[in-house]
N, C-alpha and C positions, 0 to 999 in steps of 0.2 A: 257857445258850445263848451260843455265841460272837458278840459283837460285830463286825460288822464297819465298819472304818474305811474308808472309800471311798476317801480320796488321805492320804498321807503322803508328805510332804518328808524328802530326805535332799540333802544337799550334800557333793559330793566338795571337797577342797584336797589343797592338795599334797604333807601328810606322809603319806598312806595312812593305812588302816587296814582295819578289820573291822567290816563291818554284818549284823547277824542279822535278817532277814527274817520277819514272822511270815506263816505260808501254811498256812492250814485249807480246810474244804470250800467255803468262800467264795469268791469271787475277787477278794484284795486288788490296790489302784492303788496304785504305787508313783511319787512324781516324782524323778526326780535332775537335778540342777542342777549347777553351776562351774565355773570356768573353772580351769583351774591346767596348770602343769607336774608332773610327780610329781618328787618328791624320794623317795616309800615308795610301794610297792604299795598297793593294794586289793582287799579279796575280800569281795565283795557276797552272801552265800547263805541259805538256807531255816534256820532258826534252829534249831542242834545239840540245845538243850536244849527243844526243846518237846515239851510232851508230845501233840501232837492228831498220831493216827498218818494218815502220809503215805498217799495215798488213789488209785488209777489215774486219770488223768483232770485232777488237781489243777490248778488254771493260777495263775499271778502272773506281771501285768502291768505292766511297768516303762517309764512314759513319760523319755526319756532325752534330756533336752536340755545336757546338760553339755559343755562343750569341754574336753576333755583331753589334752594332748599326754605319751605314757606314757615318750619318754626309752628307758631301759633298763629301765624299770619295768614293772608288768603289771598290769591292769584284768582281774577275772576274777570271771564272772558266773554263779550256780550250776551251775559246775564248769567253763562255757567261758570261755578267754582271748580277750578281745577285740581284733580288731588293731588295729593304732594309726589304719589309717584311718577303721574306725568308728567309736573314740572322739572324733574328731572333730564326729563327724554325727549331726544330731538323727534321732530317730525314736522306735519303741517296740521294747522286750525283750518277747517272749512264752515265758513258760518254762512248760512243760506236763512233768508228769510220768508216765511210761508204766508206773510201776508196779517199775522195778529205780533208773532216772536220769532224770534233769532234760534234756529239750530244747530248745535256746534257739534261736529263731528271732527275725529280725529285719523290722521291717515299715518302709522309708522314710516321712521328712519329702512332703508329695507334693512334686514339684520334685527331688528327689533321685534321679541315677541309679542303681540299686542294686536286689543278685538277694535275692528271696527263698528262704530255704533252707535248704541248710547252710551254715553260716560258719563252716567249720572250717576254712579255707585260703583267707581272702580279699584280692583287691589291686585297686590303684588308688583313686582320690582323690573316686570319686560325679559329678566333673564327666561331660557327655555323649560326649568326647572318652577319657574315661580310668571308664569303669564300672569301679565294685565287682564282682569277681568272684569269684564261691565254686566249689567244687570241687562242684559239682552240673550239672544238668541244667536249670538253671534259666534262665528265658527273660531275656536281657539286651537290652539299646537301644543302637544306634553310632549314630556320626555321625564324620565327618572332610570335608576341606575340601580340595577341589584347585582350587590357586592358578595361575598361570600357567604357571611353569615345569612343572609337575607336568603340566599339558596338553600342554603342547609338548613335553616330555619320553615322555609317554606308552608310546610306541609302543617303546620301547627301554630305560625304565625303570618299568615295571608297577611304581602306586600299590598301596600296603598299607593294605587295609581293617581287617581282624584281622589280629591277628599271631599268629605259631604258639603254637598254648596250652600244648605241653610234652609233655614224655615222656607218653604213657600218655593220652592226652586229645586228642580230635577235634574240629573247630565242626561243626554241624549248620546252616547257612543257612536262613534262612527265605524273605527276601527285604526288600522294601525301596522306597525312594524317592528320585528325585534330583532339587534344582532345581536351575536352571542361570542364572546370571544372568552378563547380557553386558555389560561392560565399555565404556570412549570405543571400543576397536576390536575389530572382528568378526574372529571364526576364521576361515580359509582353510583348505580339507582338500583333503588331495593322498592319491592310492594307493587301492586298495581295500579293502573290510572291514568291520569292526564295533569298536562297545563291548562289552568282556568281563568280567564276574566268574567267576573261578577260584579252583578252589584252585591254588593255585603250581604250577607245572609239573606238575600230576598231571591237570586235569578240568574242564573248563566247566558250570561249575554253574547258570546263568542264562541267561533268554533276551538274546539278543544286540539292543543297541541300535543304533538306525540313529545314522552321526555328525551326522544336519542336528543334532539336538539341540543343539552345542556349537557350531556358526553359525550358530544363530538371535542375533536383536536381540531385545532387554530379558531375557524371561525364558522358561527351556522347562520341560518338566516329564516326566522318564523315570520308567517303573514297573520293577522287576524281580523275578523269583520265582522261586524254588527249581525248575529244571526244566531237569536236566543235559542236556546236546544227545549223551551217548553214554555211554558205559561206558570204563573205564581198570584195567587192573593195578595201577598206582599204589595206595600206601599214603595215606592221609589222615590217618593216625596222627602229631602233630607239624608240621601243614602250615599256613599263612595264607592267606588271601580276601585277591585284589588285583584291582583293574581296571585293566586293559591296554585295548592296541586289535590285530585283529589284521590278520594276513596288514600289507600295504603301508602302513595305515591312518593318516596323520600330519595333525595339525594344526599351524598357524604362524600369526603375527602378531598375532593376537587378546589379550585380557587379563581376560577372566572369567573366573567361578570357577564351581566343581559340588560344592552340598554333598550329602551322601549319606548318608542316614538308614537304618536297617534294624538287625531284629530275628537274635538267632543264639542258640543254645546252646551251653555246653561240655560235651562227654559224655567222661566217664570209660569208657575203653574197658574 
């Protein structure tokens, strides 16, 4: 009867190497640990010479708290390379076997911004300003921060919420939240109009905020949601979420800021 060991330690450093993994019909706990620079690679996998045959279903569970900076080097985890900003970031490896290959799926530290998924093309740094982003459909968290200028500016320089995701790749908006907190001096708004989330020049994807919000004293609080005010030819293929203001819409003199929280996907067209 196979033994199962419930946690094993393993500790990366920095000359790389080769760890062989034991995974039977059990579901071993793996910890990895250290902190290093890579000087050599490492390739972490299900152990070549074992003889307990590989099973549909199989899982090994890898708690991964190591800080790794990979250099030109490569961190690669039964059979996925991991990018460098993950090796950074605690969490857990979940690798399930489907019967032909190993799928690694990744589950954040809690506190850690970061998609569940595929992580086969991931970027950014896990901060809330800069999510881990993988090439899935995977539900992601922003947050960005309009400062004064950014307000005052607005009306002529439309704030970039998301930025355009790439050839071949759409955001899907969900919607969101914004506080607004008021500064020694209060907004003035001059012209007519509203607060807008769009996609760039293509489609108003949000309901339109009234501006008292951003001349109120102490603090305000906007909702918005997924719910385009019309149809557009426009392609969304390659496009970013900015909030503007429209038609005349301007504000001056004030000095608060609007942070702006909200969920989106990247769809692979």
């Amino acid at each position: 009867m196979p033994e199962f060991k419930p946690y094993e330690q393993i500790t990366l450093t920095a000359g790389g190497g080769t760890v062989n993994l034991k995974v039977d019909s059990l579901t071993p706990l793996y910890y990895i640990s250290g902190t290093a620079t890579l000087l050599g690679s490492w390739v972490i996998q299900p152990d070549p010479g074992s003889t307990n045959p590989l099973i549909k279903g199989m899982v090994c569970v890898i708690d991964y708290k190591a800080v790794i900076t990979l250099g030109v080097n490569t961190l690669t985890l039964f059979g996925q390379a991991i990018p460098k900003e993950q090796a950074l970031k605690p969490g857990t490896f979940i690798c399930t076997y489907d019967g032909s290959d190993w799928n690694v799926t990744f589950a954040p530290t809690i506190g850690q911004n970061i998609v569940y998924g595929d992580n086969s093309s991931i970027t950014g740094d896990g901060t809330p300003s800069n999510p881990l982003v993988a090439a899935s459909s995977s539900l992601l968290n922003g947050h960005v921060q309009l400062v004064q200028d950014d307000i005052l500016n607005l009306l002529t320089v439309p704030f970039e919420m998301i930025a355009a995701p790439g050839t071949g790749k759409a955001i899907h908006f969900l919607g969101g939240f914004g506080i607004f907190t008021a500064g020694t001096d209060q907004y003035t708004v001059s012209g007519s109009g509203a607060i807008d989330i769009a996609y760039e020049g293509v489609l108003s994807l949000s309901d339109m905020v009234e501006a008292a919000i951003i001349v109120a004293s102490g603090k305000g609080v906007l909702a918005f949601t997924n719910n385009p005010t019309g149809s557009s030819a426009g392609d969304i293929e390659n496009v970013g979420i900015i909030i503007q203001t429209t038609n005349t819409l301007a504000f001056a003199d004030g000095n608060g800021v609007l942070d702006l929280y909200f969920q989106y996907r990247i769809v692979t067209l």
